[in-house]
C-alpha positions as CSV (number, residue, x, y, z in Angstrom):
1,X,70.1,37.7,178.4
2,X,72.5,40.1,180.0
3,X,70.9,42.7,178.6
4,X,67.6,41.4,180.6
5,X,69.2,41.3,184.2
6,X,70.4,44.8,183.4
7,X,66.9,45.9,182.7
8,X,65.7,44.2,185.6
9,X,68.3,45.7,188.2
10,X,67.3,49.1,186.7
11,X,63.6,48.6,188.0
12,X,64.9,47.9,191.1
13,X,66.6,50.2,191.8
14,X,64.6,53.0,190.3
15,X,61.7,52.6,193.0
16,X,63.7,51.7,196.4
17,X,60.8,53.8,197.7
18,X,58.5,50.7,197.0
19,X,61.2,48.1,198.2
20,X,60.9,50.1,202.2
21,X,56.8,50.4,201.9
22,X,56.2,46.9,201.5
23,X,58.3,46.3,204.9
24,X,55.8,48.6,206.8
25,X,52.3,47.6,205.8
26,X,51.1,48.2,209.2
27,X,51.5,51.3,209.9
28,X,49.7,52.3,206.4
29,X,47.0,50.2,208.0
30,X,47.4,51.7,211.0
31,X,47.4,55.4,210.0
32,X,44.5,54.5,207.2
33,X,42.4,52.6,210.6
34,X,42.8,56.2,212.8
35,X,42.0,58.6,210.0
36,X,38.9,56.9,209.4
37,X,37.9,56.9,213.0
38,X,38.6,60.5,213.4
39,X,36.7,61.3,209.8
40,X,33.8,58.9,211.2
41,X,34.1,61.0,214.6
42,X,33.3,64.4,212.8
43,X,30.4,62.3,210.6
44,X,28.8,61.4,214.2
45,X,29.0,65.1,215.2
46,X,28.4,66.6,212.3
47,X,25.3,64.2,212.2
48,X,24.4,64.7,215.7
49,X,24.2,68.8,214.9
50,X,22.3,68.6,211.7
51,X,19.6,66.6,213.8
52,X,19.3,68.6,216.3
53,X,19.2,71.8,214.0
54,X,15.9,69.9,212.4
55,X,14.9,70.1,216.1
56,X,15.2,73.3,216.2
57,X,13.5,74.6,213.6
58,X,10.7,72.4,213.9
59,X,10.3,73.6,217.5
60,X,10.7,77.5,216.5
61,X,8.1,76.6,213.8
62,X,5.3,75.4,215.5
63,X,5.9,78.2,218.4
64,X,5.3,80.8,215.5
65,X,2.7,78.8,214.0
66,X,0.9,79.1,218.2
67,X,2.1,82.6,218.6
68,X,0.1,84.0,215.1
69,X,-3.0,81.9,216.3
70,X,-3.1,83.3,219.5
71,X,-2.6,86.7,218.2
72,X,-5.5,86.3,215.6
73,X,-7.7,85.4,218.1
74,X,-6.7,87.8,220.7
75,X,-6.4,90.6,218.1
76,X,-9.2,92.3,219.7
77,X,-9.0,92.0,223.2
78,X,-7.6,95.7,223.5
79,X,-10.5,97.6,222.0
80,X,-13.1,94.9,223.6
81,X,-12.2,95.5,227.0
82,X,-12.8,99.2,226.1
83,X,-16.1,98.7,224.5
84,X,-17.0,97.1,227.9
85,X,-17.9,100.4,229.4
86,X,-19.9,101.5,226.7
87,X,-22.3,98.3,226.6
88,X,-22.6,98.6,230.3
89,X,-24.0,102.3,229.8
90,X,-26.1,101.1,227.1
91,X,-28.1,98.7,229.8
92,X,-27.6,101.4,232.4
93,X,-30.1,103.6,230.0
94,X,-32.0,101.0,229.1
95,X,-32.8,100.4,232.5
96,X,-33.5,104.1,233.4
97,X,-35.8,104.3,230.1
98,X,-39.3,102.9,232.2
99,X,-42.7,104.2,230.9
100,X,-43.3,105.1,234.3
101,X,-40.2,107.6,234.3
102,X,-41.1,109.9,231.3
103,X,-37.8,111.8,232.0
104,X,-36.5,111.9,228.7
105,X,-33.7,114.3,229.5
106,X,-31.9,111.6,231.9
107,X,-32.4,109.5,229.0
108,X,-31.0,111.9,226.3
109,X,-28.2,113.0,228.8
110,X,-27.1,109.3,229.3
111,X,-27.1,108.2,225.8
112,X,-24.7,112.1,224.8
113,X,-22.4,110.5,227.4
114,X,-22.6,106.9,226.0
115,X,-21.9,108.0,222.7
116,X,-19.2,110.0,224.1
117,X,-17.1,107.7,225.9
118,X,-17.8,105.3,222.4
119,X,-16.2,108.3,220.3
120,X,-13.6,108.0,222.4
121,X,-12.9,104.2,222.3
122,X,-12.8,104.6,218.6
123,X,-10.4,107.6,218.9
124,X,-8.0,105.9,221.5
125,X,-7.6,103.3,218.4
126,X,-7.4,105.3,215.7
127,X,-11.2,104.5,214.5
128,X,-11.5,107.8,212.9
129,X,-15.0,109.3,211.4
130,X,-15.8,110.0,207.6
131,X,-18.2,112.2,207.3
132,X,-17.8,114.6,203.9
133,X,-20.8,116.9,203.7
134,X,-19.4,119.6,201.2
135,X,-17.1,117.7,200.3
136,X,-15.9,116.5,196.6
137,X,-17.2,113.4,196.1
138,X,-14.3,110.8,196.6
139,X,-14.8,106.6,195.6
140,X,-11.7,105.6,197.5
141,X,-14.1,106.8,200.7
142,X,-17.5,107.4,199.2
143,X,-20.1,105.4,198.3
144,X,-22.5,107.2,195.6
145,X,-26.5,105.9,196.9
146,X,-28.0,108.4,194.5
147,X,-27.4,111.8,192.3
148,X,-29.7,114.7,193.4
149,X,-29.8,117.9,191.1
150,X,-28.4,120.8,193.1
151,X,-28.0,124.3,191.7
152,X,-26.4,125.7,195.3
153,X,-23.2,123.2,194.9
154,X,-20.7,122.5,192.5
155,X,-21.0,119.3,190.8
156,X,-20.1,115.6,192.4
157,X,-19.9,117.1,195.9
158,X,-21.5,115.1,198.5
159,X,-25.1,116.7,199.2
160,X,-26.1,114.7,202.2
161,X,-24.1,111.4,204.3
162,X,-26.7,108.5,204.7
163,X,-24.5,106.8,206.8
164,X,-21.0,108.1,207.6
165,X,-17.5,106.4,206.7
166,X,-14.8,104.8,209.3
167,X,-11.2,104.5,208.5
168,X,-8.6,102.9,210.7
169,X,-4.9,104.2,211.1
170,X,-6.2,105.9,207.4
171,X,-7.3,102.2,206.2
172,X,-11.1,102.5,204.9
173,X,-13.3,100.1,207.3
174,X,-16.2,101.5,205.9
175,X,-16.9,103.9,203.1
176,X,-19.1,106.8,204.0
177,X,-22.5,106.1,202.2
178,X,-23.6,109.6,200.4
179,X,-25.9,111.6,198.1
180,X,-23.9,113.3,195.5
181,X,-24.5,116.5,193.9
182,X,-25.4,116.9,190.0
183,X,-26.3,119.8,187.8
184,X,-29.6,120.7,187.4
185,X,-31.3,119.3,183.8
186,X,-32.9,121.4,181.6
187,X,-36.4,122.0,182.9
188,X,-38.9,119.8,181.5
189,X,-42.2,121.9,180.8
């Protein structure tokens, strides 16, 4: 049994560590009680700034969402204030076109001037004309209505414009609509 109570006073005093912990159980609790507040004060913040980040972006969201609508439908104010003008010249001649007048070179003079200040609208945004006559025929701006046998031009050049082209900024709006230019067939007799 000696050998026991030697054992014994050997675990003692190998962990006198223990023997002074279990005098102070407080302040474990004590120091255990204020971490946790402090770690559940930086939860709250932490908390607090991840909601109003949500906020946030929610709110810079919906202003991007009311900013491209408004832009879409405002895209055109710009070049319809400046078309303004030319409608207003439009009834202007209109208005000066009576039977009773019969002075068609007012008229003709009023629409040169109309179509003038239009041609100028459309250059002011970069609206610019396609019109290819003698030109090789091109399908990223052409639009072939028909082929026409002409011995005077090379091949695939555009013969005539039925309706010119408009590009914007170099963007195709509208191809240019256009009688192309083949080699004359062997003569049928």
């Amino acid at each position: 049994m000696a050998d026991k109570e030697n054992v014994t006073e050997d675990i003692v005093e190998e962990r006198p560590e223990e023997a002074g912990s279990a005098a102070r159980p407080e302040a474990d609790a004590e120091n255990l009680t204020a971490l946790l507040e402090d770690a559940r004060g930086k939860a709250d913040e932490h908390w607090d700034q991840c909601v109003r980040l949500q906020a946030e972006l929610e709110n810079t969201r919906k202003r991007a969402e009311r900013d491209l609508a408004s832009a879409h439908k405002f895209a055109l104010e710009r070049i319809a204030g400046e078309l303004l003008p030319v409608r207003d010249s439009m009834e202007m001649g209109l208005q000066a076109a009576v039977p009773e007048s019969g002075d068609i070179a007012r008229l003709r003079e009023g629409m040169e001037l109309t179509l003038q200040l239009l041609t100028r609208v459309l250059e002011k945004f970069e609206i610019r004309e396609v019109n290819p006559v003698d030109e090789p025929f091109n399908p990223e701006f052409h639009q072939a209505m028909s082929l026409q046998e002409r011995a005077d031009m090379p091949p695939n050049t555009v013969a005539t414009v039925v309706q010119k082209g408009y590009t914007l900024h170099g963007r195709l709006l509208r191809p240019a609509m256009v009688i192309v230019s083949k080699p004359p067939g062997p003569a049928n007799d």
